[in-house]
N, C-alpha and C positions, 0 to 999 in steps of 0.2 A: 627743149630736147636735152637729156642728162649725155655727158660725154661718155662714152663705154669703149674700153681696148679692147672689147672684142665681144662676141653676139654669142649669145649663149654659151659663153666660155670657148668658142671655137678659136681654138689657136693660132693667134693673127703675127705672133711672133716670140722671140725666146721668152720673152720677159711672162707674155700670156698660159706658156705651155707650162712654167715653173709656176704659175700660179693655181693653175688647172694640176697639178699634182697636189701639192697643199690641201684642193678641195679635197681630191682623192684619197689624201690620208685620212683626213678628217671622216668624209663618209666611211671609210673602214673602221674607224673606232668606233662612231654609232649605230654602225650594221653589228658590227660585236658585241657590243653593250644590247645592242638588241636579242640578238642569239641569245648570249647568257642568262639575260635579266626574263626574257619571254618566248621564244621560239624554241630552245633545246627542252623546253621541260612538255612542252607539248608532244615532241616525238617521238617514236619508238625507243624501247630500251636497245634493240638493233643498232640505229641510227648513233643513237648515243654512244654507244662501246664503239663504232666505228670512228665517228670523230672523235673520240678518248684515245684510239689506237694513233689515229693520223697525227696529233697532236704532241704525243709522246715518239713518234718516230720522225717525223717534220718539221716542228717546233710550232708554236703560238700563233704567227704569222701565216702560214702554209698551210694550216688544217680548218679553215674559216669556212664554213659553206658558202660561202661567194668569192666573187673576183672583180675587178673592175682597172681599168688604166683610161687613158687618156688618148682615143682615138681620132687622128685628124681633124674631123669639125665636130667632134662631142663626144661625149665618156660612153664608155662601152661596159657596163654594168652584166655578170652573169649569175645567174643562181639558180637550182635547182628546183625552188618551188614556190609558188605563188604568194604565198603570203611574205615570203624575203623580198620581192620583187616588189612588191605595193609598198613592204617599206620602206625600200631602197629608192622606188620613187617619192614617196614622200618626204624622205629628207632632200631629198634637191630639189623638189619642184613646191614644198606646203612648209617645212619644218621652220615657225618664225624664227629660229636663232640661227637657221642658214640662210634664208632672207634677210638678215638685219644688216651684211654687206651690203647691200644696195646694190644686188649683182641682176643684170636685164635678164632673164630667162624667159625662153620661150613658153607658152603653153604648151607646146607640144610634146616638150620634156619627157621623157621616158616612156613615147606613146608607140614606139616601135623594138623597146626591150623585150615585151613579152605579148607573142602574136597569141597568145592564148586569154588575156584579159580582154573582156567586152568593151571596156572602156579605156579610155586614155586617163591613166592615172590620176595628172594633172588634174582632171575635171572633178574628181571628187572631194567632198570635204575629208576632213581630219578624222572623225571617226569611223567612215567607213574603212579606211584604211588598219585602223589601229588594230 
């Protein structure tokens, strides 16, 4: 049995909740890299001049179509639309270079972010998500 400070990242103490942030920057940089690299080109030109506007008025950080913190016993992940949401879970419950910590994660993992998905993220392979 591997020793773990804490069960699905659930904040068992200071030391766990400063760690569970780290993750949390981390998933924002790869949810943005996602955005950029592959979701914004998919969306309306709307959309797009909209997050161009927030961006130039809010800065970098503030105008991201998602959000996420560090809620008592597990991250609270938001987005607007489904395919950020499958991504978002697959970097924390599928993505091997966020697995390569060695961090216990539940299955259940991001199976209550979006009551709109049939399935529990977690359960699916890697390309479905992509």
């Amino acid at each position: 049995m591997p020793r773990v400070m804490n069960i699905c990242t659930r904040p068992s103490s200071k030391i766990a909740v400063r760690f569970s942030k780290q993750m949390n920057v981390e998933w924002r940089d790869r949810m943005a890299d996602f955005v950029q690299t592959t979701w914004l080109a998919r969306q309306s030109p709307a959309l797009r001049e909209v997050l161009a506007h927030r961006e130039n008025t809010l800065g970098y950080a503030q105008a991201h179509p998602f959000w996420c913190t560090e809620y008592t016993d597990d991250f609270w992940d938001v987005t607007p639309e489904t395919t950020l949401t499958a991504q978002g879970a697959f970097i924390r419950a599928l993505d091997p270079r966020w697995l390569r910590r060695h961090i216990n994660v539940g299955e259940s993992i991001g199976a209550a972010v979006n009551r709109v998905w049939p399935l529990c993220p977690a359960s699916l392979g890697r390309a479905e998500l992509l």
